[in-house]
GUDO-450369 format. One line per field, with one value per atom (N, C-alpha, C): residue number from 0; atom name; x, y, z. Coordinates in pm, whole numbers, plus 32768, in hexadecimal, padded with zeros to 4 digits. Example, Ala and Ser with C-alpha at 12.3 -4.5 7.8 and 13.67 -1.06 7.14 Angstrom:
2
k	[0; 0; 0; 1; 1; 1]
a	[N; CA; C; N; CA; C]
east	[8527; 84CE; 8528; 8505; 8557; 850A]
north	[7DC7; 7E3E; 7EB6; 7F1F; 7F96; 8003]
up	[830C; 830C; 830C; 82C4; 82CA; 8313]
***
This chain:
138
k	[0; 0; 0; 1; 1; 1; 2; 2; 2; 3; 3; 3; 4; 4; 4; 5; 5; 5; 6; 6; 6; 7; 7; 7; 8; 8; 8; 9; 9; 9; 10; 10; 10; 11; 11; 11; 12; 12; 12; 13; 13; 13; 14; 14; 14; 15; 15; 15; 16; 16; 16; 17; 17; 17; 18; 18; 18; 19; 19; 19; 20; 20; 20; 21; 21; 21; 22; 22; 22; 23; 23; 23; 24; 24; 24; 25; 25; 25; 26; 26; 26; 27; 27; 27; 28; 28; 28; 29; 29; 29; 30; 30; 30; 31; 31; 31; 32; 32; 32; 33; 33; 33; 34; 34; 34; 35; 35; 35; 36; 36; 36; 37; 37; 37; 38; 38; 38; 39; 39; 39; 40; 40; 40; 41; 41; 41; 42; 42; 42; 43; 43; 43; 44; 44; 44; 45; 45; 45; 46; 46; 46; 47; 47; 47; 48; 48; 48; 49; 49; 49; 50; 50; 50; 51; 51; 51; 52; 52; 52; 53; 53; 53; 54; 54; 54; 55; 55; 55; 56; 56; 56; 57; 57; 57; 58; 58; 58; 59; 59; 59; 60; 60; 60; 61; 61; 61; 62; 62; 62; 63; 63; 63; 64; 64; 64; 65; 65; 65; 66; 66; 66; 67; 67; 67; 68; 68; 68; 69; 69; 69; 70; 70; 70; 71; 71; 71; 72; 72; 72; 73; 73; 73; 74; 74; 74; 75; 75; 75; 76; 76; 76; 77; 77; 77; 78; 78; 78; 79; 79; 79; 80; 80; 80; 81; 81; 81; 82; 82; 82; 83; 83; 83; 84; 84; 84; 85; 85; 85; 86; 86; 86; 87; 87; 87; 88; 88; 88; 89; 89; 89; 90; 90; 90; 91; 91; 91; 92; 92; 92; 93; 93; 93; 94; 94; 94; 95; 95; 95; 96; 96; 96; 97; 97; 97; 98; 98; 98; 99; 99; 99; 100; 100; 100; 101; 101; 101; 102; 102; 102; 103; 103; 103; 104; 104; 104; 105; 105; 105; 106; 106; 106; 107; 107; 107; 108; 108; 108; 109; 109; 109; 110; 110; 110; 111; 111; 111; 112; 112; 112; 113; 113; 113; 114; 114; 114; 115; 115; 115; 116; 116; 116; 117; 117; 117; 118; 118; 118; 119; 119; 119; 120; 120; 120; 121; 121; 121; 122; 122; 122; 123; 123; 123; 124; 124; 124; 125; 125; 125; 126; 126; 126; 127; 127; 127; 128; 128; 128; 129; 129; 129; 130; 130; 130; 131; 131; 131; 132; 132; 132; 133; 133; 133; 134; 134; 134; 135; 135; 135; 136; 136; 136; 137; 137; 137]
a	[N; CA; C; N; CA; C; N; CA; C; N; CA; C; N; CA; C; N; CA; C; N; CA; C; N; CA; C; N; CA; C; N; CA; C; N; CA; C; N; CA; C; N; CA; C; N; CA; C; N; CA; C; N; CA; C; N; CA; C; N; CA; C; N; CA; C; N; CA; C; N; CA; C; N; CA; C; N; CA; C; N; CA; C; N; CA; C; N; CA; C; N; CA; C; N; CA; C; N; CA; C; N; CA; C; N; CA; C; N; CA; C; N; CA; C; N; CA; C; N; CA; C; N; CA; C; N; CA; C; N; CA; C; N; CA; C; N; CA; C; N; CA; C; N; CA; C; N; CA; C; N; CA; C; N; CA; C; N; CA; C; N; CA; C; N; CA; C; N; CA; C; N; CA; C; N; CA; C; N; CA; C; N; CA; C; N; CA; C; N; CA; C; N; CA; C; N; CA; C; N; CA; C; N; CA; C; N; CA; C; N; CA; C; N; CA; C; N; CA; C; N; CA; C; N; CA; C; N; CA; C; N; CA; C; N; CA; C; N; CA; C; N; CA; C; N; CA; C; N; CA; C; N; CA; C; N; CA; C; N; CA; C; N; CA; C; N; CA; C; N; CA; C; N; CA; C; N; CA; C; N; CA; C; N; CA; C; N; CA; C; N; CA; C; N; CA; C; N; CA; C; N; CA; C; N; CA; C; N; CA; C; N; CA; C; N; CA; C; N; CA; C; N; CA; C; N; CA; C; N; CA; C; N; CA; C; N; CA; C; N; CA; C; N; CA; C; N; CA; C; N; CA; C; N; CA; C; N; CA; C; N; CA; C; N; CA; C; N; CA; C; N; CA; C; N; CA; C; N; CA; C; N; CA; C; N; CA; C; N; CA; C; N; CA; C; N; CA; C; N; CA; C; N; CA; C; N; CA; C; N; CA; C; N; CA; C; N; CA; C; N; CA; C; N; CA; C; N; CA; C; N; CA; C; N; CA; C; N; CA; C; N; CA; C; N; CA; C; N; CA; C; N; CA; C; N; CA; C; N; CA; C; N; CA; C; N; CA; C; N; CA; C; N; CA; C; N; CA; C; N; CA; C]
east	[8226; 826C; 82E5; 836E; 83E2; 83E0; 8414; 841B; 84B6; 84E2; 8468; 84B2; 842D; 8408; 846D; 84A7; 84F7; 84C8; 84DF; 846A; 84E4; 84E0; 8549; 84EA; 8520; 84B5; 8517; 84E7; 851F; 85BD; 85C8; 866E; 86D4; 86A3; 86B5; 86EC; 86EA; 871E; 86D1; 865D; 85EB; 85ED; 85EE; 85CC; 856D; 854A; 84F3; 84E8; 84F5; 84CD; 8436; 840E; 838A; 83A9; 837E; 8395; 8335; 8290; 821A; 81CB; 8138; 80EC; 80CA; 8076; 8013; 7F99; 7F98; 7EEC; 7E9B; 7E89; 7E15; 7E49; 7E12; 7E6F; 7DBE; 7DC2; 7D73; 7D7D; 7D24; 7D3F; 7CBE; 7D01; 7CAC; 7C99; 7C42; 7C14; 7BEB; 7C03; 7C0E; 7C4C; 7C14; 7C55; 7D05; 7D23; 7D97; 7E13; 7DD9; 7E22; 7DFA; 7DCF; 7D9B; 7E36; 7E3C; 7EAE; 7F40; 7F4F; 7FAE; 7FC4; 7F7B; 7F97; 7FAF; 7F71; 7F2E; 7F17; 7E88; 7E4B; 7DD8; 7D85; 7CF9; 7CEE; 7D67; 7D6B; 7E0E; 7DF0; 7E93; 7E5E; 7EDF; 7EE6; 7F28; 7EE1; 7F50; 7F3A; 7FA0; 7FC6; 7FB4; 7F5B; 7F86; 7FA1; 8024; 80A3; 80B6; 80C4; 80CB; 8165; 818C; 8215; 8287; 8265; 82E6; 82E1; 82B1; 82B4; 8326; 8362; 8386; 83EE; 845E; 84C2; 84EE; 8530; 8547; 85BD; 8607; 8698; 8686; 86F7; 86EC; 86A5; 86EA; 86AA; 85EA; 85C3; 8531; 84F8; 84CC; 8489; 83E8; 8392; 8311; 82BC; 8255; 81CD; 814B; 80FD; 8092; 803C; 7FAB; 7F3C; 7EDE; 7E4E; 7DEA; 7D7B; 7D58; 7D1E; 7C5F; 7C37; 7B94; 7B3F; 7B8A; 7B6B; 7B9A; 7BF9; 7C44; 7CC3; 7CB7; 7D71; 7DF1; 7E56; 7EB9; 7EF0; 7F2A; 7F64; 7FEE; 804C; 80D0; 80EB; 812D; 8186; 823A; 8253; 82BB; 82E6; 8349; 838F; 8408; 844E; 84DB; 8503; 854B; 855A; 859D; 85F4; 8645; 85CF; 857C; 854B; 8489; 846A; 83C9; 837F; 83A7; 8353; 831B; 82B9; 8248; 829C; 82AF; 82EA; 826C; 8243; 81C2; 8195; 8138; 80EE; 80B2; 80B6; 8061; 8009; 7FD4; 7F9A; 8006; 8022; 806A; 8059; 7FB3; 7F99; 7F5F; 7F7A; 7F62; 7FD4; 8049; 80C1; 80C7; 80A4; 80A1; 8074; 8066; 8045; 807A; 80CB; 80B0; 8095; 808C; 803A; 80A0; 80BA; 8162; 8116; 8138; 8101; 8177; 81F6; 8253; 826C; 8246; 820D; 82BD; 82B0; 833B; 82FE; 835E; 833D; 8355; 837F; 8352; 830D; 8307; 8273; 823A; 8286; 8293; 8235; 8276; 8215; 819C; 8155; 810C; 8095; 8070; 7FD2; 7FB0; 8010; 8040; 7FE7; 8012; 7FED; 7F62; 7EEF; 7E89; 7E16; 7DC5; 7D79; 7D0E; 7D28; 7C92; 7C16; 7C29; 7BC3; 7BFF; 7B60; 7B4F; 7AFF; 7B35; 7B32; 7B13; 7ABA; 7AC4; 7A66; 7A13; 79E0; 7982; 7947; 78F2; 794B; 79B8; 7A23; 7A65; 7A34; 7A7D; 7A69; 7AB2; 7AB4; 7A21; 7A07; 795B; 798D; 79F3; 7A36; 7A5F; 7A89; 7AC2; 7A65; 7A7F; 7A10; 7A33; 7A04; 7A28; 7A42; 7A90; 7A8F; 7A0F; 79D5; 794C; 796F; 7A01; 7A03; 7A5F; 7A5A; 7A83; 7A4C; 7A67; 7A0E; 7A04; 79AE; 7972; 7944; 79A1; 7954; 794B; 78ED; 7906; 7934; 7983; 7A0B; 7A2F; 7A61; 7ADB; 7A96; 7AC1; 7A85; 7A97; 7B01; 7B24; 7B9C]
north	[7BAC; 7BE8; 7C33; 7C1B; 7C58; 7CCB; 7D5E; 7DC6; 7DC5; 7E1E; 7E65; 7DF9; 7E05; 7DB3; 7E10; 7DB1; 7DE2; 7DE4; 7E2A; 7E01; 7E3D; 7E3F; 7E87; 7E5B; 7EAD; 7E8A; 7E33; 7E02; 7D8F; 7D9B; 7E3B; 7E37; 7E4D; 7E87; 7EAF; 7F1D; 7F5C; 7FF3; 8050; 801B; 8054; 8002; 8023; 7FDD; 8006; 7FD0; 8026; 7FAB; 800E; 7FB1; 7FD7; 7F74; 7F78; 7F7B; 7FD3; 7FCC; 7F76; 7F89; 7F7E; 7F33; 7F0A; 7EC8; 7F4B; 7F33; 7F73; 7FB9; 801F; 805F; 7FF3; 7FE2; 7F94; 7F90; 7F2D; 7EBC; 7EDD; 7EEF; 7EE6; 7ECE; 7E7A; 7E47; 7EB4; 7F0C; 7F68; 7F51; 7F47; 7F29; 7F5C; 7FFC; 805E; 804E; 8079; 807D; 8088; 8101; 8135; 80C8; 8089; 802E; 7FA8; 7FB8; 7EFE; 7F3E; 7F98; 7FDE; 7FAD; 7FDA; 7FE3; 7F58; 7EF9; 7E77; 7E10; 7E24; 7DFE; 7D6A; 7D80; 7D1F; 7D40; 7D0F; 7D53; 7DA6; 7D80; 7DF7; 7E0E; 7E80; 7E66; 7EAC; 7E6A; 7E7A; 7EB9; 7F2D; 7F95; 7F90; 7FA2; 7F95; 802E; 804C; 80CA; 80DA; 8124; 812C; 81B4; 8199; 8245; 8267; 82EF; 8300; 82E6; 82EA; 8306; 8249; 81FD; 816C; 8137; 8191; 8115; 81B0; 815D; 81B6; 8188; 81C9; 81A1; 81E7; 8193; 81A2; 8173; 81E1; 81C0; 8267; 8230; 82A3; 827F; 82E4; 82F5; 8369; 8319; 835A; 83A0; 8404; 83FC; 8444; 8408; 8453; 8494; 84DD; 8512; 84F9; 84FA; 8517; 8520; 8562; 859C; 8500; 84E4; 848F; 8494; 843A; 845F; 84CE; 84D5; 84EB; 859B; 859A; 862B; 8634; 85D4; 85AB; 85B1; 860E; 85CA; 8552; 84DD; 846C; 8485; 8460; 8474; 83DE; 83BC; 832C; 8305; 82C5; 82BA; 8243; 822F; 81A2; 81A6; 811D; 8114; 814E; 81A1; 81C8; 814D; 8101; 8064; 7FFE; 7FF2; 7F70; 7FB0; 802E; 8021; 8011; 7FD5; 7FA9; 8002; 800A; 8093; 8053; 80CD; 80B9; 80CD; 814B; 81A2; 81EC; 8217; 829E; 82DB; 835F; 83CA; 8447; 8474; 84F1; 8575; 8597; 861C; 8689; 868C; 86EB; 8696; 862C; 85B3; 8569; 8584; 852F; 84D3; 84EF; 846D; 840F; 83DC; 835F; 832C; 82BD; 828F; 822C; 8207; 8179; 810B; 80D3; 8078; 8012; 8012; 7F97; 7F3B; 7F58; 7EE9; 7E82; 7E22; 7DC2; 7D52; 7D4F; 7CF5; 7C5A; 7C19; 7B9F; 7B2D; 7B43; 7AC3; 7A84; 79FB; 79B7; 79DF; 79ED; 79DA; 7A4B; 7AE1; 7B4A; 7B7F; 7AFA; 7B28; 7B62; 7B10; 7B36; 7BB1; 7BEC; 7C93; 7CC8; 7C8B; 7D0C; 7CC9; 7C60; 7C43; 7C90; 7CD5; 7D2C; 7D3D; 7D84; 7D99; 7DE6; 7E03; 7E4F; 7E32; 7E63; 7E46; 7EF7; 7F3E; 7F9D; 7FBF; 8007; 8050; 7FB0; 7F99; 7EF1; 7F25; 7FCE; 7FCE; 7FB7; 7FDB; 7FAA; 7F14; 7ECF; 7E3A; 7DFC; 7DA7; 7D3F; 7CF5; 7CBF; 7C5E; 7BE9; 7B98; 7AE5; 7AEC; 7B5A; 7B72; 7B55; 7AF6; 7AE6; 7B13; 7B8E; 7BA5; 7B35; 7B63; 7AF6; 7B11; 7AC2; 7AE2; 7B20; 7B15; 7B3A; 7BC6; 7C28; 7CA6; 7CDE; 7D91; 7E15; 7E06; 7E49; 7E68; 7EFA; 7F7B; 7FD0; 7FEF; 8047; 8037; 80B7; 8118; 8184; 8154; 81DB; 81F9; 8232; 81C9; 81F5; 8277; 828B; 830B; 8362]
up	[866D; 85FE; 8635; 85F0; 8609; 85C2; 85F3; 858F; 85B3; 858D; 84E3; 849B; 8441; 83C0; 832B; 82E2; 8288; 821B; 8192; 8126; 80A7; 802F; 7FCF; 7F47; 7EEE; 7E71; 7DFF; 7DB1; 7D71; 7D55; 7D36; 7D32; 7D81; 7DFF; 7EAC; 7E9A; 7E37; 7E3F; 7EB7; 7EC5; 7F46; 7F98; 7FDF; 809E; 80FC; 8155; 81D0; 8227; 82A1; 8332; 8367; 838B; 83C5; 845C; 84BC; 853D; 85B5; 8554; 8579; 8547; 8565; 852B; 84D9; 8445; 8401; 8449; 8440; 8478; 8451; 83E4; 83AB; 82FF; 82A3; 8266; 81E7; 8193; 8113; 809E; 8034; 7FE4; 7F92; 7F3E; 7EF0; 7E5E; 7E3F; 7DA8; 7D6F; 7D81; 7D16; 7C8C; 7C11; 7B98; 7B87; 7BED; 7BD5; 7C3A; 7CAA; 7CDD; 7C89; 7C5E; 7BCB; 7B70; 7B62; 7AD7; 7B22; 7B88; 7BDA; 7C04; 7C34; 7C59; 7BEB; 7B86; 7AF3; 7B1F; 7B8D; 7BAB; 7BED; 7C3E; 7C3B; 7CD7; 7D27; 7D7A; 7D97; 7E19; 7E20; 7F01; 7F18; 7FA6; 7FEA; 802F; 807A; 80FC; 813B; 81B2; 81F3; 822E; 826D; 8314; 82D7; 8333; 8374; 83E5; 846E; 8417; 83E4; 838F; 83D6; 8464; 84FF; 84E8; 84A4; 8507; 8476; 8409; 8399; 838B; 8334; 82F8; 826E; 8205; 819E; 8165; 813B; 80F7; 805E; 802A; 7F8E; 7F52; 7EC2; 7E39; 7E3D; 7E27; 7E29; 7DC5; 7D5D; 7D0F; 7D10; 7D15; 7D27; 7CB8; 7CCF; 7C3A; 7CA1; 7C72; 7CDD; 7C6F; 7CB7; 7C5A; 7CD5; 7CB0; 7CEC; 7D06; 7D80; 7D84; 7D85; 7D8B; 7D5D; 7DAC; 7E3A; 7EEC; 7ED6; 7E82; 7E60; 7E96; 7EDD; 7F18; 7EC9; 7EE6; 7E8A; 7ED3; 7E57; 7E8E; 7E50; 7E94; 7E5A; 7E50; 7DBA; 7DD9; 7DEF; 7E5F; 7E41; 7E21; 7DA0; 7D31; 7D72; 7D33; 7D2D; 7C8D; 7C5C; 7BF6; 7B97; 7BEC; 7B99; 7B60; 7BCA; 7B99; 7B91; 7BC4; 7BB4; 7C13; 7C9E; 7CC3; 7D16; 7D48; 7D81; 7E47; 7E6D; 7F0D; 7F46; 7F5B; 7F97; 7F5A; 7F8E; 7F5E; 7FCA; 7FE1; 804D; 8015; 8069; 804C; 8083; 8055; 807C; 80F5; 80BD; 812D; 81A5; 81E6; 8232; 824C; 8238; 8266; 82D7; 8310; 8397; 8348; 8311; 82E3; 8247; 8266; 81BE; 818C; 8134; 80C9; 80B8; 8111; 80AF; 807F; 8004; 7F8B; 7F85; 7F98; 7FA0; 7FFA; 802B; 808A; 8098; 8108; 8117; 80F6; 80B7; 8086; 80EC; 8135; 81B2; 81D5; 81C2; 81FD; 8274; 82B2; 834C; 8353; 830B; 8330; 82E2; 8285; 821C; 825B; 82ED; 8343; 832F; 838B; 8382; 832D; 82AF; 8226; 81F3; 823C; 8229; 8240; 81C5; 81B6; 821F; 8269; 82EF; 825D; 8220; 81D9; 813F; 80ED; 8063; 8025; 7FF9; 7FE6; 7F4D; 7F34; 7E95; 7E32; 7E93; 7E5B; 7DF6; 7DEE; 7D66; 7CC5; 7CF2; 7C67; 7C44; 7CC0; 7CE0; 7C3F; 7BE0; 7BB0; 7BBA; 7B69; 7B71; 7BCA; 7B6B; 7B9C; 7C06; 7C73; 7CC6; 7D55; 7D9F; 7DF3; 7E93; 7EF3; 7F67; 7FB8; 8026; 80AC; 80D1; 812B; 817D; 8208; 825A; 82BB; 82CC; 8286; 8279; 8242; 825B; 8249; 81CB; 81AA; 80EA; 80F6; 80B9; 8095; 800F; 7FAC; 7F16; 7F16; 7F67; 7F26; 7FB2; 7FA7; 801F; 809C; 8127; 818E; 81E1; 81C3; 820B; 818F]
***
């Protein structure tokens, strides 16, 4: 893999470089990421904050998560589309949900884990060869 990896959201008013691989790569199927994907999961990438940078207007919403975490989100205000999200009081790390569309680099963003599976969809059927927890592992 060549870095950094480039990514922009549908209207490219947002940007970000990826410097690094992902810590580790999850596909969570919590209610509130089913809302957000408006599909039965959605996939975040979590990213060391020093390994990615981001250019552009950035809009954000917070809310209290189940864990007691705040999660902050950050949108493109033009077009909607969700960039990241972090915890505040945890910054080293953030969530990028905006995934660069490259074939080349789709591996990358292939879910090592299946997270939040007590909320999963019924029709929805796991891989057999990755983690399953039913919330959040850490």
């Amino acid at each position: 893999m060549e870095y950094p990896l480039k990514g922009e959201c549908q209207c490219g008013n947002v940007s970000y470089a990826l410097y690094a691989a992902p810590l580790m790569v999850m596909a969570c199927h919590c209610r509130e990421c089913q809302k957000l994907s408006t599909s039965p999961f959605s996939i975040t990438a979590v990213v060391d904050a020093k390994d990615i940078s981001f250019t552009g207007e950035l809009q954000s919403w917070e809310r209290i998560a189940e864990s007691g975490n705040r999660n902050r989100a950050l949108f493109c205000p033009n077009c909607g589309n969700r960039i990241y999200h972090f915890n505040p009081d945890a910054p080293e790390t953030v969530k990028l949900k905006l995934k660069p569309v490259n074939i080349a680099q789709s591996q990358l963003f292939e879910p090592q884990a299946h997270v939040w599976v007590s909320e999963k969809v019924g029709w929805y059927q796991l891989p057999q060869d990755v983690k399953v927890f039913l919330k959040q592992p850490f």
